[in-house]
N, C-alpha and C positions, 0 to 999 in steps of 0.2 A: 637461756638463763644460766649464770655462773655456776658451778660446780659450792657444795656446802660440805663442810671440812666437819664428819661427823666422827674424827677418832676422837678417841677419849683421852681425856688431860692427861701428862705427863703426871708422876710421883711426886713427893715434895722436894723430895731428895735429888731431885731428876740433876737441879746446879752441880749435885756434887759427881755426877757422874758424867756431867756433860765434857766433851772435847778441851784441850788448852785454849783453842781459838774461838769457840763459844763463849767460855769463860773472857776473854780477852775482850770479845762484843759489847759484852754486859758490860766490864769495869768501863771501856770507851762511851757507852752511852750514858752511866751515869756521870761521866766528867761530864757530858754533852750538855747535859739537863743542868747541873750545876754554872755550866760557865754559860749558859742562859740565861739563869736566872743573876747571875752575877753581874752580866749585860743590863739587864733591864732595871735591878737595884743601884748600880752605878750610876744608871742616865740620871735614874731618879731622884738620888741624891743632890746629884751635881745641879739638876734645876731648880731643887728646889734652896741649894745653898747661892744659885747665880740669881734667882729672885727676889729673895731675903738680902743678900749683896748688894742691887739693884735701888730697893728703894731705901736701906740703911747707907749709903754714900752718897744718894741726892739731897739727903736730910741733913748729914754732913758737909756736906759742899753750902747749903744754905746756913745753916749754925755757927762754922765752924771756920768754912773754906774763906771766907771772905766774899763768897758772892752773894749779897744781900738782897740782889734782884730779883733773886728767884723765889724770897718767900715774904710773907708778913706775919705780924704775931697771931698764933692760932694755938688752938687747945693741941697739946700733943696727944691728947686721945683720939682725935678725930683720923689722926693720921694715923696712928696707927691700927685703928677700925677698918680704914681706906684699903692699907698697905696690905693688913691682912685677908681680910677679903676678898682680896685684886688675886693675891698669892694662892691662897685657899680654890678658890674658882679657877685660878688657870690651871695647877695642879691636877683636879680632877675634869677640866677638859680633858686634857695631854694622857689621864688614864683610860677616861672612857672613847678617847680617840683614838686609840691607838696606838700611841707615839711609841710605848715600852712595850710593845709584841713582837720587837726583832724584825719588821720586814726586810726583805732582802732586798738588794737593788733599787732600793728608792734614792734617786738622784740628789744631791744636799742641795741642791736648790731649789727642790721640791722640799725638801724637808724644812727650808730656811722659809718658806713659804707659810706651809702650815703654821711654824710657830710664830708664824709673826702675825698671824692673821686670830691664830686660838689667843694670841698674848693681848692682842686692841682689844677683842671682843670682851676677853675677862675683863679689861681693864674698866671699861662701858659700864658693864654689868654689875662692876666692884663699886662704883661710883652710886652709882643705880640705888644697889642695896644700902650702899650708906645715907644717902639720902632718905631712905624709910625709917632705917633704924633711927641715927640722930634728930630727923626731922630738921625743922629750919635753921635749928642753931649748929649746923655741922659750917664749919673752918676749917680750908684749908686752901694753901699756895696753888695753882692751876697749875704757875708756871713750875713749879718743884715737882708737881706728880708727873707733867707732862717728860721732862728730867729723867726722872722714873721711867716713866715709860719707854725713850729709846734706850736708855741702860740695860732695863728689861731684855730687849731685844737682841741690842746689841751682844750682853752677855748669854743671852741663851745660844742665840748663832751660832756665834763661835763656839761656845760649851760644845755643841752638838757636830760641830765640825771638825773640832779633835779627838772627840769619842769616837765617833767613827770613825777617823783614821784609824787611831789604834785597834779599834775592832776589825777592820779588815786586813786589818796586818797580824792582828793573831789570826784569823780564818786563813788568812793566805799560806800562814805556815802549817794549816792544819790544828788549829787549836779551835775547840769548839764545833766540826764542823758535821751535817748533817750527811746521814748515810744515803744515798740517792740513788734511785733506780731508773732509766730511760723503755718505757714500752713503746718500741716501734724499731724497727732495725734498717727502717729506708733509708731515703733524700733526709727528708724532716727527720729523723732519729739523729742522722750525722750531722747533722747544721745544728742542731741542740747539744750535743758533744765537743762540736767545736766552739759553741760560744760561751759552753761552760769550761774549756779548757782555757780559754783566752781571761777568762776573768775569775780568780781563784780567791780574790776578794771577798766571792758571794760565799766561799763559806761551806764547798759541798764534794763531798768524799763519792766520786760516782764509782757504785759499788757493781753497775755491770748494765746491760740491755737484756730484754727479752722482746724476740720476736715474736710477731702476731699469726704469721703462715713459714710453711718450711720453706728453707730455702730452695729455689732454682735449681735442677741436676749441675752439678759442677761447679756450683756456686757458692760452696759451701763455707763458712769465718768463722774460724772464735773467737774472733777478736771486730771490736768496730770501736773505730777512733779511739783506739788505746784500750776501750772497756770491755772485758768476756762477756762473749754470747750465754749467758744464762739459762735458757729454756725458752719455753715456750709460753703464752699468753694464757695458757689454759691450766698451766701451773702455777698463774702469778702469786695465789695467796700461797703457796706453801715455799714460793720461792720469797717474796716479802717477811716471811715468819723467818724460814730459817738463814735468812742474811740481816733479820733486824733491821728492816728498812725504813726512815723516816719520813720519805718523802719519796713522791713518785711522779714523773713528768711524764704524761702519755704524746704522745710524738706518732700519731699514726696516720696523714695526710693520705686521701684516697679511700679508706676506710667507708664503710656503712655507717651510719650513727647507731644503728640498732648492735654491731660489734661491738662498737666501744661503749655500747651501755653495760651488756654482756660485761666487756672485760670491766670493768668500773663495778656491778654488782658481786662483783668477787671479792672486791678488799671493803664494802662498804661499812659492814666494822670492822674492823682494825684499826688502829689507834694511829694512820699514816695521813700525812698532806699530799694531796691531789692536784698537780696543777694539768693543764689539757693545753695542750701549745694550738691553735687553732689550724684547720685545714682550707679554710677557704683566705683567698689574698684581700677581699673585702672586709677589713675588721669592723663591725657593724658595731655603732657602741649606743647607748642612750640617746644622744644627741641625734644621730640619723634615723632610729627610728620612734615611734608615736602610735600610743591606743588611739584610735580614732571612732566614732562612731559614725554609721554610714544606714541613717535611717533606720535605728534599733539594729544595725548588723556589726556588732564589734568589729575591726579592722585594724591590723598594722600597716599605719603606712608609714613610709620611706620617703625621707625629702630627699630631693633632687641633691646630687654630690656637687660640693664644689659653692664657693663665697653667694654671698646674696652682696646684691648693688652697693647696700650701704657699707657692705662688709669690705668689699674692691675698694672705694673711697678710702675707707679709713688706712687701707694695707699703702695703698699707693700713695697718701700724704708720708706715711711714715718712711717708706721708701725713698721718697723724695729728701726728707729730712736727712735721715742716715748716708745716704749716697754724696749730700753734699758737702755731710760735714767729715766725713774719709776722705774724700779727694783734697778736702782743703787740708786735711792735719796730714795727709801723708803725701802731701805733693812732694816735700823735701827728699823723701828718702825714694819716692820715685820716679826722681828728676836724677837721683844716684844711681838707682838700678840701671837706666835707659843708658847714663852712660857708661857703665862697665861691658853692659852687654854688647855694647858698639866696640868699646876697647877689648875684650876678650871675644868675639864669634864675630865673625862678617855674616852680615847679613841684618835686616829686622829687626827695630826693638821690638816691637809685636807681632805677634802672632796671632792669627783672626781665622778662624775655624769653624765651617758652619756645625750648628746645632739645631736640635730639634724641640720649640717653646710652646708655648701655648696656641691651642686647639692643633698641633702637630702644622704649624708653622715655623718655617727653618727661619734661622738670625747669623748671624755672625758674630760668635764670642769672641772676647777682645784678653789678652793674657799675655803675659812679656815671654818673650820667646827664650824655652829654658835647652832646646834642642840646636843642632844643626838644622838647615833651610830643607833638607833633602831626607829626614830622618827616616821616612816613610818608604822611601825608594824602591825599597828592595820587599820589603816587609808587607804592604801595603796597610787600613786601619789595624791596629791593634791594643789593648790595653797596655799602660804603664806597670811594670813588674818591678819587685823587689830586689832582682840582679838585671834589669835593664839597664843596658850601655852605654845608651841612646842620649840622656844628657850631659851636658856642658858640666863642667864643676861647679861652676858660678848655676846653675841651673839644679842644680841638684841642691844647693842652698835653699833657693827661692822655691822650690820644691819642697822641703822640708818645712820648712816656716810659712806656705803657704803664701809668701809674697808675690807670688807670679801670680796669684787673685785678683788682687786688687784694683789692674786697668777695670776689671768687668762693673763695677760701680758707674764707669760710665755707659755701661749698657744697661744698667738699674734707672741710670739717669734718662737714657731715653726711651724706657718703657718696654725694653726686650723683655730686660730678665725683673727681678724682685730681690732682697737681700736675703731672706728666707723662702727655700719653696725648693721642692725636688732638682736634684741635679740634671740638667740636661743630656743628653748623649745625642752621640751622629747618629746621621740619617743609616750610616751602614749598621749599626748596631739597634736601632730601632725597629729598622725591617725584622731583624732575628726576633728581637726580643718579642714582639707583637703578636709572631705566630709561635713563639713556645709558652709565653706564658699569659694565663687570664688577666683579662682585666686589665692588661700592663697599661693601656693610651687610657687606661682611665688619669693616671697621675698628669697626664697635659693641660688637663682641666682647666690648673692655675699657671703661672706663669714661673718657670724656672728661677731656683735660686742661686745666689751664690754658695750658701749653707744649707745647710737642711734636717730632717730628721734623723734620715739616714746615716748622714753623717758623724753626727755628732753619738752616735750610736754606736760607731769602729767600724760604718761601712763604707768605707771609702776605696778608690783603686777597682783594680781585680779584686771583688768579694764575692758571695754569692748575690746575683741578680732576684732570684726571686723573693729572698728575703730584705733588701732592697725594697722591691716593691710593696710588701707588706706596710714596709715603715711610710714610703711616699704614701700612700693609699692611705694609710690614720691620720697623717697630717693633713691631706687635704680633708677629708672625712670631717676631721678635728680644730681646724682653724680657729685661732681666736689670737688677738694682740697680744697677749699674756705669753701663750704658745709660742709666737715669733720671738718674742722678748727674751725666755726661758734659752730658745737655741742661740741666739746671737749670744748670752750670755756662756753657755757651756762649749760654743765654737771657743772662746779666748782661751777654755782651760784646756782643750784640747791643744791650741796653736800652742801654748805654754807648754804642754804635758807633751812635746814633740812626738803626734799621730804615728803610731808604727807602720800605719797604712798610707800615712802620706811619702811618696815617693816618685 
């Protein structure tokens, strides 16, 4: 059981005797709070002037604009009962949803999701209640509200898509951004370091680690991934108190769960967010597991990982679609490729590589060759690096932009690989992976993608593997068309947004 902080309150006066740097906390944390709440009054505003915009410019366009198709004569009250109530209800979905709670890291196209799905429903609903209110004499254009309706959409999207740029650009620079503390000083402590230093977007001031057990004779840092070693675990609330911490990411992989209850009952009031990066590579979510009853004996059970038959069908028609319709739109530009690669490197337009796909069956990947014939030579397998040498100039292009992808659609096309689905890797590199890390051939399940979760995640290249398999492992775990649809979509903004990991 955690340790209970039984000193007696400081004085009132305590602010005025406290440290310059103490004081300095304080002033930094009420900006905090302020450009928080500045944050979520802004989104707020701006929806509810992009809704109100929305359906006063469809009303417009049919009055005014000259497009007379969109409405007929109708009582202007009706519509604007309609307008407002449509407004009214989305409004308080969007509060009681969540939307202005600041999450961090929610993807805009998860976000573009949400509000397009809370924006139909109100609109439904808006319809709905006017039809009780006015009863049968309500009037009004279909085709005008429907108008409305993508406008709606339309402008909230976007609204919500330059909001947050600008908010991750003030976070980036440190403006607004949360005090944060890492418990766990391992593997998993520094793979959470690193993926908060990579993305400064999220908004979070890591104010240091504290370890769980002392360190190893000779082992000793006070420093990890840039952050001082703090203490120890068994200090945490006094260490959380006197750094002002906002938010705390437990990161202790290995760990007892009865420890981490322990440490977790330490800070359990105090006024911080708690997030717990998971220890096992199975991310187990609702969908995989199920109350079940078992002749009056409650039971969780666990469905079998990995697509159900009709689930196969659907992915493989879609596959089918996508694959044909890439090879036709980019035959031109890689009818170009094949011949520069002939004219700049002797050797092979492609380059065919065995891989390792479904049920740990090898394939042959198909890829424009961005290397010399021989690259391997000397080297034997090895991952692509960030100062590797190793390719061509023209290779290092098609590396960068991902164009040396694109033959493998025709191994989409004959049923190797999938357009979405965990990256494949050799056979040399499977053997390792298999006996270091759990569960790793559980990701073979489905069949190899072009793109994947992982990917589009920033784990591409040399990254770390086992985090890697975290992300393979939820996807297949998580499957659904939506899922595929979401990564093929955020693959384009990565190939756009030049991957710093593609190389």
């Amino acid at each position: 059981m955690g340790s209970v902080d039984t000193r007696p309150a400081p004085p009132r006066d305590a602010l005025s005797t406290a440290t310059p740097q103490r004081q300095s906390i304080t002033r930094d944390r009420h900006r905090h709070r302020r450009f928080a709440v500045a944050v979520a009054v802004s989104l707020f505003l701006l929806d509810l002037a992009l809704l109100c915009g929305a359906f006063w410019l469809a009303n417009e366009l049919a009055t005014r604009g000259g497009w007379s198709w969109l409405s007929r004569p109708r009582p202007a009250d009706d519509y604007l009962l309609i307008a407002g109530l449509t407004i009214a209800i989305t409004m308080a979905s969007f509060i009681f949803g969540g939307i202005y709670t600041g999450r961090r890291g929610i993807s805009r196209l998860d976000d573009a999701t949400r509000v397009t799905v809370r924006i139909t429903l109100a609109a439904l609903a808006g319809l709905a209640l006017s039809s009780i209110i006015a009863g049968p004499d309500l009037s009004y254009s279909r085709r005008m509200f429907l108008l409305a309706w993508l406008l709606a959409i339309a402008g909230v999207v976007t609204g919500h898509f330059i909001h947050t740029g600008i908010v991750a650009g003030l976070r980036a620079h440190g403006i607004g951004a949360d005090r944060l503390l890492v418990v766990g000083a391992g593997a998993t402590g520094e793979l959470v370091l690193d993926k908060l230093a990579r993305s400064p977007q999220l908004g979070y001031d890591v104010v240091g680690v504290v370890r769980h057990r002392p360190w190893p004779p000779g082992e000793e840092r006070s420093a990890i991934g840039g952050a001082p070693v703090l203490g120890m675990s068994v200090d945490l609330r006094e260490i959380v108190a006197d750094h002002d911490i906002d938010e705390i990411i437990v990161a202790m992989s290995g760990t007892a769960h009865e420890e981490i209850l322990d440490v977790l009952l330490q800070i359990g009031d105090l006024p911080v967010a708690v997030r717990i990066y998971p220890d096992s590579f199975r991310l187990l979510t609702s969908d995989v597991l199920s109350i079940s009853d078992l002749n009056g004996l409650p039971t969780v059970h666990m469905r079998t990982i990995g697509l159900r038959p009709v689930e196969r069908v659907i992915k493989r028609a879609m596959d089918l679609v996508v694959s044909v319709v890439m090879l036709v739109a980019f035959a031109p530009l890689m009818l170009l490729v094949a011949a520069l690669i002939k004219l700049t490197s002797p050797g092979p337009v492609f380059f065919l590589q065995e891989r390792v796909g479904q049920d740990g069956r090898a394939f042959h990947l198909i890829k424009f060759r961005t290397m010399p014939v021989d690259a391997e030579a000397e080297t034997g397998p090895v991952f692509a690096r960030p100062d590797d040498t190793r390719p061509t100039r023209l290779g290092r292009i098609l590396r960068r932009y991902s164009i040396d992808e694109l033959p493998q659609f025709i191994n989409v096309l004959y049923g190797e690989m999938s357009v979405v689905g965990p990256r494949p890797e050799r056979p040399y590199f499977v053997e390792q992976f298999r006996r270091q890390i759990p569960a790793y051939m559980a990701r073979h399940q489905e069949k190899a993608g072009i793109t994947g979760w992982a990917q589009v995640n920033g784990l591409r290249g040399d990254t770390s593997i086992e985090e890697r398999t975290r992300y393979d492992l939820y996807y297949v775990e998580n499957w659904s068309l939506l899922f595929d649809i979401r990564i093929m979509i955020k693959t384009l903004f990565h190939i756009f947004q030049r991957d710093s990991n593609a190389y």
